[in-house]
C-alpha positions as CSV (number, residue, x, y, z in Angstrom):
1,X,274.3,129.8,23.6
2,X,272.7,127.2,21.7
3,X,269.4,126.7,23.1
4,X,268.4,122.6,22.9
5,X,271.8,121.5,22.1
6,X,274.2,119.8,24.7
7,X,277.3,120.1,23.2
8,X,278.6,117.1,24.9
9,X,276.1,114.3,24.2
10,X,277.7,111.0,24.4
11,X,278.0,109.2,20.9
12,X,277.5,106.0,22.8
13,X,274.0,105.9,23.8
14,X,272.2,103.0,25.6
15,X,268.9,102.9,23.6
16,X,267.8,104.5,20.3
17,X,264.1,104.4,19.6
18,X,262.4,105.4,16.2
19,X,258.8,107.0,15.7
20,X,256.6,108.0,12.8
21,X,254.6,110.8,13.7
22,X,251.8,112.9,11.7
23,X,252.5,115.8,13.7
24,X,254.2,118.8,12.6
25,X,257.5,119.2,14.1
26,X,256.6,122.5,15.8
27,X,253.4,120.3,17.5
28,X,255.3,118.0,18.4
29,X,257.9,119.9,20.0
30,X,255.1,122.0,22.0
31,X,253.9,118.4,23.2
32,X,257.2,117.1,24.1
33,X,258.2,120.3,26.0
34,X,254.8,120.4,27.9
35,X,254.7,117.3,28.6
36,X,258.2,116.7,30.4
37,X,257.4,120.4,31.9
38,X,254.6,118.6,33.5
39,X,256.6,115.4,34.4
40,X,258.6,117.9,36.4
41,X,255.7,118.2,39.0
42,X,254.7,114.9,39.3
43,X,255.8,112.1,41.5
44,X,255.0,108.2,40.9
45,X,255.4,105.2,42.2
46,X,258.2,103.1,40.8
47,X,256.1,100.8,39.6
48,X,254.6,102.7,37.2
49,X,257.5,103.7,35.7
50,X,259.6,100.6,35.8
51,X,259.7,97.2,36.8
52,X,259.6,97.4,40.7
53,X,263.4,97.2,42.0
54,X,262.8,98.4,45.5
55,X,259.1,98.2,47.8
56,X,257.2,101.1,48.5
57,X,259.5,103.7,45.9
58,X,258.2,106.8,44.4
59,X,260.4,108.5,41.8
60,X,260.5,112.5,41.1
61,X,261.0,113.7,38.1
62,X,263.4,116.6,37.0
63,X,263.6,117.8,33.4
64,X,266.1,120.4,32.3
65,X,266.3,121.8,28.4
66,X,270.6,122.1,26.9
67,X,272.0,125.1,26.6
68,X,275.2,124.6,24.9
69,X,277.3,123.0,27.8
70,X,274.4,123.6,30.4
71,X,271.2,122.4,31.1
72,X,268.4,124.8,32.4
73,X,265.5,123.3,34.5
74,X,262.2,123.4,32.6
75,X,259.9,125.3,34.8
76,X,257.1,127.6,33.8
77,X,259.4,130.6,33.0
78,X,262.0,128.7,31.0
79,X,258.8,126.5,29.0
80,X,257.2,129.7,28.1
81,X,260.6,130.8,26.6
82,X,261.4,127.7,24.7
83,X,258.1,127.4,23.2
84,X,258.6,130.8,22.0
85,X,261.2,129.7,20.1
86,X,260.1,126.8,18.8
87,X,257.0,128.6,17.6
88,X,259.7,130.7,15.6
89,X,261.8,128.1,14.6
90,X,261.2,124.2,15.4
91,X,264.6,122.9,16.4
92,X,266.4,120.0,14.3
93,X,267.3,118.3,17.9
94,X,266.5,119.0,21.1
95,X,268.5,117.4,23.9
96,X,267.3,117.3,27.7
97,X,268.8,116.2,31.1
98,X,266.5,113.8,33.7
99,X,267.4,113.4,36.8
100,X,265.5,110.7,38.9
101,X,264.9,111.3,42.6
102,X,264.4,108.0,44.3
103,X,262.5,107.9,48.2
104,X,261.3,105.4,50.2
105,X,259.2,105.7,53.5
106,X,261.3,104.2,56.8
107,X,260.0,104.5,59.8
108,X,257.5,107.3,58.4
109,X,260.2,109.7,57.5
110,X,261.0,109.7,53.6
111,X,264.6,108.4,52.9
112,X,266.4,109.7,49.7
113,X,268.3,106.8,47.5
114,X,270.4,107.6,45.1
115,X,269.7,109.5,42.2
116,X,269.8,108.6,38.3
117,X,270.5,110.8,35.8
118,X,269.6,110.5,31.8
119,X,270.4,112.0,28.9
120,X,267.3,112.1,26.2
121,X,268.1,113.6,22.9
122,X,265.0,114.0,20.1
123,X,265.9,114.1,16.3
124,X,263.0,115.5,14.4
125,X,262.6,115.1,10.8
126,X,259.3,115.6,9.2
127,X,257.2,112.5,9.8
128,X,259.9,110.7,11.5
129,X,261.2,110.9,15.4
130,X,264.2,109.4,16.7
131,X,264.9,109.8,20.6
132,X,268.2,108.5,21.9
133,X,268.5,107.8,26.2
134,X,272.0,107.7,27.8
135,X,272.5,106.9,31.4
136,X,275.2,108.9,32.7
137,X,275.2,107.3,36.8
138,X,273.2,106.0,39.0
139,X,271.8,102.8,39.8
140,X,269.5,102.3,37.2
141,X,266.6,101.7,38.6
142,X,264.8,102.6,35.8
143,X,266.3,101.3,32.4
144,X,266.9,103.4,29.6
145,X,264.2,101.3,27.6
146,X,261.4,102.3,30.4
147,X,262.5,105.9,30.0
148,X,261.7,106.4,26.7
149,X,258.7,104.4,27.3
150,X,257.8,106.9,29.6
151,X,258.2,109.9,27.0
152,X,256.7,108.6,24.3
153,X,253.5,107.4,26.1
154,X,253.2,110.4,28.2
155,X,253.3,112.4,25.0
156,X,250.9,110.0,23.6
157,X,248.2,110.9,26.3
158,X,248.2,114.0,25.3
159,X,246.0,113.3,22.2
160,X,243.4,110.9,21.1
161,X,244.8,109.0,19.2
162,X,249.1,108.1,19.0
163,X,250.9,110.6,17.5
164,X,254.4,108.7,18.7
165,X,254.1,105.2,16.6
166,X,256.6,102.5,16.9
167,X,259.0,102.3,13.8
C-alpha cells in the first residue's frame, strides 16, 4: 500500500492554491494531519465555513488519509500511525478524502441533506505548498475555494504567526 497516495486522483481539479511556508515539511505535515484529525470532531455552522446556502445548517467534518486505492478515516489510532511515518520520512504528497455531512433542525429533530465529498491533495516542497481540492458529488454547498480556505486557516491557528502564506 502506498500510505498518503490515492492512486486515482483526478487530473482535473477544481482549485489549486499555492503557499510559501517557513516550516519544515515534517512540521508541517504534523500540523496538517493534526489539524484535519481534529476537524474530524468538530461540527460548525455553515456559515463559518461558507457563504450561508441553507438557514440554520451545521456541517460535520470527516477526514480520511489515501491508501493506494482507499482512504482510511483519520482517527486517533490511524493519526498516531501516520505521524509515525512522517516523523521517518515526510511524504512528497499527501492526498485526503472530506466528506461533508450537512443537518438542519425540523421540527426539533436533526434532518440529514446530502453529503459532499472532496478530494484535497498537498504537494510539499521545501518552502513551497501547493494544495489542490476536487469535488467529486454533492451539492456544493461549500465551494472548493472555501475548503481550502478552511485548511489553510485552520492550520494557521495553530501557530502565532502564518505559517501557510498566500503565493
Amino acid at each position: 500500500m502506498s500510505l498518503g497516495i490515492y492512486q486515482n486522483f483526478p487530473e482535473n481539479i477544481h482549485i489549486e492554491a499555492r503557499f510559501s511556508t517557513s516550516l519544515s515539511n515534517k512540521k508541517l505535515q504534523h500540523t496538517i494531519i493534526q489539524t484535519l484529525y481534529e476537524l474530524n470532531s468538530r461540527t460548525s455552522s455553515l456559515d463559518e465555513v461558507s457563504e450561508p446556502s441553507i438557514p440554520e445548517c451545521t456541517v460535520a467534518f470527516e477526514f480520511g488519509i489515501a491508501e493506494s486505492n482507499n482512504f482510511s478515516y483519520l482517527n486517533a489510532e490511524e493519526t498516531k500511525n501516520v505521524m509515525k511515518v512522517v516523523s521517518q520520512e515526510p511524504f512528497s504528497l499527501m492526498d485526503f478524502l472530506c466528506i461533508l455531512r450537512y443537518y438542519v433542525m425540523r421540527n426539533g429533530k436533526k434532518k440529514p441533506l446530502k453529503f459532499d465529498y472532496y478530494m484535497i491533495r498537498f504537494l510539499v516542497d521545501k518552502d513551497l505548498v501547493t494544495m489542490r481540492a476536487f469535488h467529486e458529488k454533492g451539492p456544493r454547498y461549500v465551494s472548493p475555494k472555501d475548503m481550502v480556505d478552511l485548511v489553510s486557516r485552520n492550520v494557521n491557528q495553530k501557530f502565532c504567526k502564518k505559517v501557510l502564506v498566500t503565493f
